[in-house]
Backbone as CSV, one residue per row, in Angstrom:
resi,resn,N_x,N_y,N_z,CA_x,CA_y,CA_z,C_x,C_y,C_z
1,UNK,0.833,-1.203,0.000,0.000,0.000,0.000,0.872,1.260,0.000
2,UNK,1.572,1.220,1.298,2.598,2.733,0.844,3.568,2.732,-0.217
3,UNK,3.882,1.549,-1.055,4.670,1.733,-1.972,4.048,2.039,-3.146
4,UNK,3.109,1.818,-3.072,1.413,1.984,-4.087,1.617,3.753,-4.065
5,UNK,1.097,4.227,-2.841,0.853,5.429,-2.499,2.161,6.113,-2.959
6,UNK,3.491,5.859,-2.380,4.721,6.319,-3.253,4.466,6.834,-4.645
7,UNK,3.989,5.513,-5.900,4.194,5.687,-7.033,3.427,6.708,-7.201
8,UNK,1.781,6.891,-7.215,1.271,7.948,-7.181,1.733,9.343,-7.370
9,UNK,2.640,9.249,-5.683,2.821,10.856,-5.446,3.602,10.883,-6.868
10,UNK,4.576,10.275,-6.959,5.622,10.417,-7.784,5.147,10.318,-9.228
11,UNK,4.140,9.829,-9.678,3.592,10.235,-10.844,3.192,11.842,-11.072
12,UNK,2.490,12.454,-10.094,2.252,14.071,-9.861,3.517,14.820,-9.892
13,UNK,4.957,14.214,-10.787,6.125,14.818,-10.277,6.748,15.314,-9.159
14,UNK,6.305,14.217,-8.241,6.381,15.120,-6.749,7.754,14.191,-6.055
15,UNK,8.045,14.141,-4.920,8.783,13.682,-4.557,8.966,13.396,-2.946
16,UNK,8.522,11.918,-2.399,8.440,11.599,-1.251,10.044,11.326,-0.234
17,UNK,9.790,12.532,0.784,10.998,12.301,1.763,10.522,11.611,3.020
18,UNK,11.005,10.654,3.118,11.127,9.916,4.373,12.135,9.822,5.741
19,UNK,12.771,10.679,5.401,14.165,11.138,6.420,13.997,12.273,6.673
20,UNK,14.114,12.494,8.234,14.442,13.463,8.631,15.664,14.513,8.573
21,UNK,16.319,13.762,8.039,17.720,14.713,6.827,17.536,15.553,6.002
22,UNK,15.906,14.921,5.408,15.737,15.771,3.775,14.459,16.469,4.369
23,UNK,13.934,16.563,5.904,12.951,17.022,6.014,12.607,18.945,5.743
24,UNK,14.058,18.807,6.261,13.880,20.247,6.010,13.544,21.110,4.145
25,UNK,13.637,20.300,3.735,13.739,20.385,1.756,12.079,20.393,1.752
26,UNK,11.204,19.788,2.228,9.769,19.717,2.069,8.957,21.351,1.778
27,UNK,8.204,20.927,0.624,7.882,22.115,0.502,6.323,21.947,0.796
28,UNK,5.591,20.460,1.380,4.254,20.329,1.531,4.569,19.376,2.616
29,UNK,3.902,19.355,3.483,4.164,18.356,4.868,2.251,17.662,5.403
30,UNK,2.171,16.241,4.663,1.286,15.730,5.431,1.087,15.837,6.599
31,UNK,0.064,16.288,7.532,0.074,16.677,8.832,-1.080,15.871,10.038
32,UNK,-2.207,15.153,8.873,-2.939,14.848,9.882,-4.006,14.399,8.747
33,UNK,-5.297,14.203,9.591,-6.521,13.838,9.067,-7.896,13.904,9.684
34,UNK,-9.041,13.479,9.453,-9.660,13.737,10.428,-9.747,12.707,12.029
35,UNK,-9.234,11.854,11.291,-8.635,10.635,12.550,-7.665,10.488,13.141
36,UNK,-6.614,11.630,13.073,-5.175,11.570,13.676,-4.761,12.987,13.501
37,UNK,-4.756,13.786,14.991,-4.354,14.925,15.432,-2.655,15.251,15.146
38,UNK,-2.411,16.280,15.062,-1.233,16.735,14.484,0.266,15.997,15.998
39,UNK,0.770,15.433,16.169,1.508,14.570,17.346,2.599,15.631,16.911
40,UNK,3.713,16.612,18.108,5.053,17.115,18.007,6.595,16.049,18.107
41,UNK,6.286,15.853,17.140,7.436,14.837,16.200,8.640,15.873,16.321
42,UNK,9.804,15.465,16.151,10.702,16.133,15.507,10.923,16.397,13.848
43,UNK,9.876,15.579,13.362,10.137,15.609,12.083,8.904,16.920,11.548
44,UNK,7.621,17.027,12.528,7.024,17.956,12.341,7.533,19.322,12.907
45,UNK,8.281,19.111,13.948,8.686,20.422,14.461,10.009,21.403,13.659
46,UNK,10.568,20.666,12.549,11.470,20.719,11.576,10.839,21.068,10.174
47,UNK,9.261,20.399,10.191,8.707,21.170,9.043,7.813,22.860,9.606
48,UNK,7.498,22.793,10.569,7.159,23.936,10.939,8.037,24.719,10.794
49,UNK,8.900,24.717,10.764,10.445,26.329,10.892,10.639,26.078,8.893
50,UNK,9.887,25.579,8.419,10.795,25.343,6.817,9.287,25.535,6.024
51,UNK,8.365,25.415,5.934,7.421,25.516,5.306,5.780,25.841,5.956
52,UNK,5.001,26.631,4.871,3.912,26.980,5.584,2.710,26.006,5.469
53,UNK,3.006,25.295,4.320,1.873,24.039,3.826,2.128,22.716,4.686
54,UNK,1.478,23.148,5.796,1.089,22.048,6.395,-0.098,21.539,6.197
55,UNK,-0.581,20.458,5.801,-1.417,20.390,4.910,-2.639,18.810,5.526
56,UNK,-3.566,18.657,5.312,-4.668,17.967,5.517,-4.747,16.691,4.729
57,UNK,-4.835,15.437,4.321,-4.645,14.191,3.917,-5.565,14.309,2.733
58,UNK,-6.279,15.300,2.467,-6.983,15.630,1.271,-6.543,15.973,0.564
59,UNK,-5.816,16.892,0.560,-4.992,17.485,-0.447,-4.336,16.492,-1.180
60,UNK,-3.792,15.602,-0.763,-3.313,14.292,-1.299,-3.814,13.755,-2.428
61,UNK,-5.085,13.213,-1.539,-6.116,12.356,-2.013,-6.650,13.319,-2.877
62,UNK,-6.833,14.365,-3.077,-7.370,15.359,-4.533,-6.917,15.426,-5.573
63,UNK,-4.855,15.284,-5.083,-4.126,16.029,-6.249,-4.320,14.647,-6.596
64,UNK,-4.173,13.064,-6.295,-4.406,12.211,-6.681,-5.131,12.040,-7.860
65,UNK,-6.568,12.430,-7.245,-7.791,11.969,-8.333,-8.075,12.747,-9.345
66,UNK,-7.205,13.921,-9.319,-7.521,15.478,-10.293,-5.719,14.987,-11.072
67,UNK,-4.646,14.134,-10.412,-3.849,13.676,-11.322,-2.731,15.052,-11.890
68,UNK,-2.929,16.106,-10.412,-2.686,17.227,-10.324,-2.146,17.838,-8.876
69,UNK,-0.965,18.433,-8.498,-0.698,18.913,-7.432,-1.780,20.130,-7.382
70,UNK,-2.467,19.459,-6.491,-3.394,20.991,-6.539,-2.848,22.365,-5.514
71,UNK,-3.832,23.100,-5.168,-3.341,24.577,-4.735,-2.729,23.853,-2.762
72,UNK,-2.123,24.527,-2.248,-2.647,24.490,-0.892,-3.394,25.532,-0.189
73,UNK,-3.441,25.779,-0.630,-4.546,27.519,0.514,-5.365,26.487,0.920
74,UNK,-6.404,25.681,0.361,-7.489,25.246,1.144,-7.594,24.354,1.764
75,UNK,-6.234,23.827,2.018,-6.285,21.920,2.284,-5.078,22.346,3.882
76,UNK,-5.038,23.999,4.245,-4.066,23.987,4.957,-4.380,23.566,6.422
77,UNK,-4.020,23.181,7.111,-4.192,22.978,8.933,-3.907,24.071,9.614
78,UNK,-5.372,24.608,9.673,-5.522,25.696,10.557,-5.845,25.300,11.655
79,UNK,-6.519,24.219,11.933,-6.843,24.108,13.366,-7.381,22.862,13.558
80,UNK,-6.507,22.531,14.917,-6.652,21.438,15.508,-6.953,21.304,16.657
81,UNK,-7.884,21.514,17.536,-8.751,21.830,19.002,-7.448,20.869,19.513
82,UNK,-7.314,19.704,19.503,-6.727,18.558,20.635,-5.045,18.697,20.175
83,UNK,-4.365,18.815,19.175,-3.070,19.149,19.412,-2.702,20.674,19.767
84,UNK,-3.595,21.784,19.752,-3.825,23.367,19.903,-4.005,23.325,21.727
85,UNK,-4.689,22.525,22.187,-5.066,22.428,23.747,-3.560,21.685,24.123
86,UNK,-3.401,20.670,23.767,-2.034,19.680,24.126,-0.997,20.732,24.590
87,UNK,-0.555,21.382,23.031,0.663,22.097,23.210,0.315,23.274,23.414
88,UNK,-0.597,23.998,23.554,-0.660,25.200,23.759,-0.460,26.380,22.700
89,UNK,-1.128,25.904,21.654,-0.560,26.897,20.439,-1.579,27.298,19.739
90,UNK,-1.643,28.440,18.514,-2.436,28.757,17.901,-1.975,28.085,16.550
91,UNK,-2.613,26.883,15.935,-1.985,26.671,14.101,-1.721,27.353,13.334
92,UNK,-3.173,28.464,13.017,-2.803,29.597,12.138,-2.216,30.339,12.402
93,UNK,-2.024,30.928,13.831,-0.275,32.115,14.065,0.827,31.171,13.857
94,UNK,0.727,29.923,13.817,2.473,29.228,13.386,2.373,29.244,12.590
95,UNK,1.791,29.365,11.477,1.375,29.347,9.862,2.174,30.300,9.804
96,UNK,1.453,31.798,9.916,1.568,33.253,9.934,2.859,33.223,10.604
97,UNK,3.492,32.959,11.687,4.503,33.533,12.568,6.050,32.850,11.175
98,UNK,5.963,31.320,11.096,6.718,30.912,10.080,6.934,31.516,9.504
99,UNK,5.901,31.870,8.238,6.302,32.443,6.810,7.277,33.761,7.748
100,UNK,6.688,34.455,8.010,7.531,35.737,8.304,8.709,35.169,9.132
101,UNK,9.203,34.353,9.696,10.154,33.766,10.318,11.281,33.581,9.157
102,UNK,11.259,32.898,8.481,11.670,32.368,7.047,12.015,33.402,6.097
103,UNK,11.485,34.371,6.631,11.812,35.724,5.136,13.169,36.190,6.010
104,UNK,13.444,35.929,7.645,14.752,36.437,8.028,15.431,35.994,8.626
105,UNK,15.599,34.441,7.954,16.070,33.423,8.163,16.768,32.593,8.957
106,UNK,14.462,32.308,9.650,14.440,31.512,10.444,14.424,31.756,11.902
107,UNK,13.672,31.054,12.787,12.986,31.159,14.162,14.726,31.491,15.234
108,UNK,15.633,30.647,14.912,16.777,30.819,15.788,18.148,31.340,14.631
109,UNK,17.787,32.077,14.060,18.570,32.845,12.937,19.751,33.586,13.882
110,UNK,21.449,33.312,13.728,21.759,34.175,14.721,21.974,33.232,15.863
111,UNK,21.303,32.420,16.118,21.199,32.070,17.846,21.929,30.711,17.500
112,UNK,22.995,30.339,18.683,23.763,29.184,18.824,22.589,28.717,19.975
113,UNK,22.642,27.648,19.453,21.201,26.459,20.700,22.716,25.503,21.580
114,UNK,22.920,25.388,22.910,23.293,25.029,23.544,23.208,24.144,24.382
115,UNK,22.732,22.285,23.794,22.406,21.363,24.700,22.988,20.971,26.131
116,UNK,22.639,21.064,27.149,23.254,20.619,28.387,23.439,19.199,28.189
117,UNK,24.106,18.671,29.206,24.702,17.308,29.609,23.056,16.301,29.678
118,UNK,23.039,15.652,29.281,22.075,14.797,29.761,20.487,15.334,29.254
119,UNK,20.340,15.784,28.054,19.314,16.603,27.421,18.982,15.380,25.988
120,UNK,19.651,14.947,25.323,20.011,14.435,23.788,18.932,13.305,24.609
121,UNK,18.019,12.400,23.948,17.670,10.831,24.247,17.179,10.881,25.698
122,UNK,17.193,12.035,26.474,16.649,11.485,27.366,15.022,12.288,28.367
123,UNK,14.309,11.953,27.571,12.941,12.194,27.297,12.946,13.572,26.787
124,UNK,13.968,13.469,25.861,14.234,14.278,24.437,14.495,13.778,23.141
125,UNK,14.268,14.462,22.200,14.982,13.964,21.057,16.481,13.572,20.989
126,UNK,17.157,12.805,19.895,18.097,12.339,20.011,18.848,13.629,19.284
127,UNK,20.426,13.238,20.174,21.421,14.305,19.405,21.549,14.770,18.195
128,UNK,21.265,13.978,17.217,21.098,14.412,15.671,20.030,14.675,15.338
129,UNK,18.697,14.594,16.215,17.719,14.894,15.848,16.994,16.571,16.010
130,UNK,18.199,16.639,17.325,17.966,18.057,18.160,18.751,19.289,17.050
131,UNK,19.551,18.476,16.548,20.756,19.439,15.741,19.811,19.518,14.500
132,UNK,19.121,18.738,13.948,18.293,19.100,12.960,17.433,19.878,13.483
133,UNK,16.275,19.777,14.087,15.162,21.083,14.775,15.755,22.508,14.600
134,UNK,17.198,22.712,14.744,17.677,23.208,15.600,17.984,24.141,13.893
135,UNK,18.725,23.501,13.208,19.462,23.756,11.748,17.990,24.453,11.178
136,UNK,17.189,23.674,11.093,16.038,23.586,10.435,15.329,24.785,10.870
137,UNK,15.599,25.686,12.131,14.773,26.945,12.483,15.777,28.559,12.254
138,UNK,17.201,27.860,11.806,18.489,28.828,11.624,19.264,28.889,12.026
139,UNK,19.281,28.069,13.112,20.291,28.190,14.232,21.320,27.543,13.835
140,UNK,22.403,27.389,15.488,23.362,26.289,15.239,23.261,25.497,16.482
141,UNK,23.297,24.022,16.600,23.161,23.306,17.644,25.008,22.649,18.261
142,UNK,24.859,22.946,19.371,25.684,22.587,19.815,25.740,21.794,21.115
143,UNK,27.018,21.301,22.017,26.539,20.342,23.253,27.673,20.589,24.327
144,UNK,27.497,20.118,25.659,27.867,20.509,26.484,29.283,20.329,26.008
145,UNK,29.670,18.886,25.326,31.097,18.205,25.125,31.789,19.198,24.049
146,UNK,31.098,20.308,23.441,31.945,20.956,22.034,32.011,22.464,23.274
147,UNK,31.957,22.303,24.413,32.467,23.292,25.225,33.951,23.320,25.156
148,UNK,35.172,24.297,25.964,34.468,26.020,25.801,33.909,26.004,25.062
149,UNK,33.352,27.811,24.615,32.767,28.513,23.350,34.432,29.572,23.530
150,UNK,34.022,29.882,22.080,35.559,30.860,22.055,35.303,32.324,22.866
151,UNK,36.541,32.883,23.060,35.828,33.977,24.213,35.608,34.757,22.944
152,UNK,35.939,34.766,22.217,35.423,36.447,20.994,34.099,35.938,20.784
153,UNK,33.478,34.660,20.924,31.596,34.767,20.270,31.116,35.075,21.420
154,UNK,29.698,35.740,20.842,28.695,36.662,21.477,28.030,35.729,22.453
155,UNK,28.375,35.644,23.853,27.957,34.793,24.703,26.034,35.141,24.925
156,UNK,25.879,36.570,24.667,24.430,36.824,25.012,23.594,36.630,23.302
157,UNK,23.989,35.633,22.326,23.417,34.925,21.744,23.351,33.367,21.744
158,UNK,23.338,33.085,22.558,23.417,31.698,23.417,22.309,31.562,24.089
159,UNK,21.809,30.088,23.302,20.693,29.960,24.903,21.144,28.153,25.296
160,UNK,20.668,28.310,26.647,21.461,27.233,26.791,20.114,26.318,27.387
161,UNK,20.148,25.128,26.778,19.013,24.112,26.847,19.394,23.067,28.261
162,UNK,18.437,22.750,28.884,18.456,21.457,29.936,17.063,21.187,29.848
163,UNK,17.284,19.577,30.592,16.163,19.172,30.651,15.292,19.591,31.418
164,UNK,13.567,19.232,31.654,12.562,19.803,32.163,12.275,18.987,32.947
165,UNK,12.500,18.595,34.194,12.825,19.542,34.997,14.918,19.999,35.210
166,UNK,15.219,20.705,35.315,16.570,20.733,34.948,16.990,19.849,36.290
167,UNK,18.564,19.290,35.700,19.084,17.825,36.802,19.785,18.633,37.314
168,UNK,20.524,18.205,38.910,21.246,18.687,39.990,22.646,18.695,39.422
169,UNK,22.907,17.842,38.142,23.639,17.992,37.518,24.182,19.252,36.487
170,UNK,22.892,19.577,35.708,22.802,20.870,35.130,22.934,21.981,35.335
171,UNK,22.386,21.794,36.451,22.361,23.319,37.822,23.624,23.683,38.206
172,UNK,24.103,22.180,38.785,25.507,22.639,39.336,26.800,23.219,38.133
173,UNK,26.593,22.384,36.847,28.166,22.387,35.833,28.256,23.724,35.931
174,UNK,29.692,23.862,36.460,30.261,25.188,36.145,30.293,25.915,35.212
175,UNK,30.514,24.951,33.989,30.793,25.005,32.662,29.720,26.158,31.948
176,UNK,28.574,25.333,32.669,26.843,26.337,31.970,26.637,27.270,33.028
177,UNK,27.132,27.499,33.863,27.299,28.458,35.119,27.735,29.630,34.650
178,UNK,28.939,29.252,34.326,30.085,30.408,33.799,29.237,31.134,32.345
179,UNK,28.942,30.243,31.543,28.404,30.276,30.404,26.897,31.404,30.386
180,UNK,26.126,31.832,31.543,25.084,32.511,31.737,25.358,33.123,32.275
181,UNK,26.669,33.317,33.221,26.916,34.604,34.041,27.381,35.686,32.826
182,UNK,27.779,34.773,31.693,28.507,36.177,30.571,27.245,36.094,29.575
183,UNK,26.418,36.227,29.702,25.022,36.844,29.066,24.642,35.073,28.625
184,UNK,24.588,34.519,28.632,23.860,33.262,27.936,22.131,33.215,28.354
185,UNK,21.244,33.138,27.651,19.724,32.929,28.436,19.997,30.787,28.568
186,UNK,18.916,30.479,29.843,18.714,29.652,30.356,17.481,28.969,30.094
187,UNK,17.197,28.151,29.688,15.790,27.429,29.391,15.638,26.086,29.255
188,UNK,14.578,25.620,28.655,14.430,24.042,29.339,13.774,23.544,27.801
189,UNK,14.316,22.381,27.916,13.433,21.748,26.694,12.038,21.813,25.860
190,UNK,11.384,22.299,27.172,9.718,22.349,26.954,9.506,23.604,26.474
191,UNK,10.444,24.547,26.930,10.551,26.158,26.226,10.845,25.502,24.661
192,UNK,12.073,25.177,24.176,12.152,25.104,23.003,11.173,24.428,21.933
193,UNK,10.522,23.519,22.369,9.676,22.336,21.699,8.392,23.384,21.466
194,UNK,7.835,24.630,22.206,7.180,25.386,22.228,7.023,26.467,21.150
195,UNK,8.868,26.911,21.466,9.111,28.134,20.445,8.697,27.839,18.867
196,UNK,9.011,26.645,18.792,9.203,26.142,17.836,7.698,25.633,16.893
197,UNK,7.270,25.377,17.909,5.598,24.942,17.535,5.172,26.191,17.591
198,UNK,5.668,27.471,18.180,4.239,28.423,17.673,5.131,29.547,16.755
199,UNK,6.763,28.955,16.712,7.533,29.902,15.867,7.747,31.749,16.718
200,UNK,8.032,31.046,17.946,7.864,32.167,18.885,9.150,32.104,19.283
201,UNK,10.103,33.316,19.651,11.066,33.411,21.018,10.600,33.777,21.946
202,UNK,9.937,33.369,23.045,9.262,33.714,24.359,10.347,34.173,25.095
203,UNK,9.995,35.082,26.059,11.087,35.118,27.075,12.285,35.600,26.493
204,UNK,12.661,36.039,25.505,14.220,36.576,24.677,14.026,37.990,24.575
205,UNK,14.661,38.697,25.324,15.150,40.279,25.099,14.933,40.496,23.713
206,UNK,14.204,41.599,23.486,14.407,42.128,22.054,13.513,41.639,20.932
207,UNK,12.636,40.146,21.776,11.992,39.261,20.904,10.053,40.170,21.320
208,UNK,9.948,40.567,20.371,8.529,41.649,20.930,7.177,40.962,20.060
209,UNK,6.383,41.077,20.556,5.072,40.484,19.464,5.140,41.416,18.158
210,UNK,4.794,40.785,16.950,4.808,41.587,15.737,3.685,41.285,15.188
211,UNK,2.994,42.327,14.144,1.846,42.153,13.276,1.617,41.100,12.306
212,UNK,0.993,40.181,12.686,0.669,38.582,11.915,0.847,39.186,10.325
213,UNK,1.250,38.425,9.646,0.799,38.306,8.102,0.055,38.124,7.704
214,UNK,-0.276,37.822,6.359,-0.860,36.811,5.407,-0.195,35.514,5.043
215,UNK,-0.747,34.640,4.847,0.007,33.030,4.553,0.588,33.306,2.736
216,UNK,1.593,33.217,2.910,1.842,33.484,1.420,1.829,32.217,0.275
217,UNK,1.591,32.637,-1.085,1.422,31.384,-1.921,2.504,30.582,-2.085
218,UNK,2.406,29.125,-1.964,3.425,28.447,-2.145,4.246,29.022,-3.813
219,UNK,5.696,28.515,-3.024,6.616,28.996,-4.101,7.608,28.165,-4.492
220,UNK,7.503,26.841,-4.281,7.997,25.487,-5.097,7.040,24.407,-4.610
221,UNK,7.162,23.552,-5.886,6.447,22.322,-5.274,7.404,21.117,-5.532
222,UNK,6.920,20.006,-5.302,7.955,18.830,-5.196,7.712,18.215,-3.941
223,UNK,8.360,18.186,-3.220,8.479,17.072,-2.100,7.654,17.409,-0.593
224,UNK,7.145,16.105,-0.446,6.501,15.761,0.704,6.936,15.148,1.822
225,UNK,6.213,15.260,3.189,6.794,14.727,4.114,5.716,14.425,4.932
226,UNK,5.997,13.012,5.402,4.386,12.780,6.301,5.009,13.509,7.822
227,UNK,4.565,14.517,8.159,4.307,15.175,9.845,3.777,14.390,10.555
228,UNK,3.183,13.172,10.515,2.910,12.628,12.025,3.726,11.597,12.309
């Protein structure tokens, strides 16, 4: 059946990614249906910072039977009551907050992401998975072990990640101690998994609410990615 479904897409000249490597390349991201709520994947939280067509299982099934990539404006996921309550987010301001995210490239554009000790795999995403989220919103991901940082980079563009609840371990390393006394911000996993889902810097100096957009028209097509 999904290799069925494969040929399909790929008859519509389209092109199915199944890795979270190439997720960020997606320019349409399967997201859900009416039987399966949008779940914060890393592979969805990587299409949120990269594209605005997050898109409804219809759209699929249309461009299918019309034998045509059709439009996305109407097939987009604006709203999902039970993953919107879960995580706490609005769909259509991550829609809106994205695109304009992306025109200045990207949610952590600028910002070195700073994993603590004991954050990667452990009721987190895995180390390469975090460094993708991470790539995938502008940033650069880094980890406790690629410590120092050089003293000439901008320590108060640093934020430095631990787990939620942060360990006695985290608290104490000197290392991330030293590292926030020279401007670094401090935050927790559940902050980032957040920012990221509503395409927000909460809590960041300088980071101010701005006037929503319009969702702009897609501007390549080609490749897909299932989001759940």
């Amino acid at each position: 059946h999904i290799e069925g479904l494969r040929q399909l897409i790929e008859n519509l000249g389209a092109i199915v990614i199944d890795s979270l490597h190439e997720a960020r390349f997606a320019t349409h991201v399967i997201a859900g249906d009416n039987n399966h709520s949008l779940r914060r994947t890393p592979k969805l939280m990587v299409a949120l910072s990269c594209t605005s067509n997050i898109l409804h299982m219809d759209w699929l099934r249309q461009s299918i039977l019309e034998d045509k990539i059709m439009s996305a404006r109407k097939y987009l996921v604006l709203k999902d009551s039970v993953a919107e309550k879960k995580y706490k987010f609005s769909m259509k301001e991550t829609i809106l907050e994205g695109t304009r995210r992306r025109k200045e490239g990207g949610l952590l554009c600028k910002w070195v992401v700073l994993f603590a000790g004991g954050v990667a795999g452990n009721g987190a995403p895995k180390r390469e998975e975090l460094e993708l989220i991470v790539e995938a919103a502008g940033g650069k991901a880094i980890f406790q072990s690629d410590l120092p940082i050089r003293k000439e980079d901008d320590k108060t563009r640093v934020i430095v990640i631990t787990s939620d609840p942060r360990s006695n371990a985290q608290t104490k390393n000197k290392d991330l101690q030293r590292i926030t006394a020279e401007g670094a911000g401090s935050f927790t996993t559940t902050w980032l998994f957040d920012c990221i889902t509503r395409q927000k810097l909460e809590g960041i100096k300088g980071e101010a609410p701005r006037k929503p957009e319009r969702v702009g028209s897609t501007r390549r097509l080609g490749n897909l990615s299932n989001g759940t």
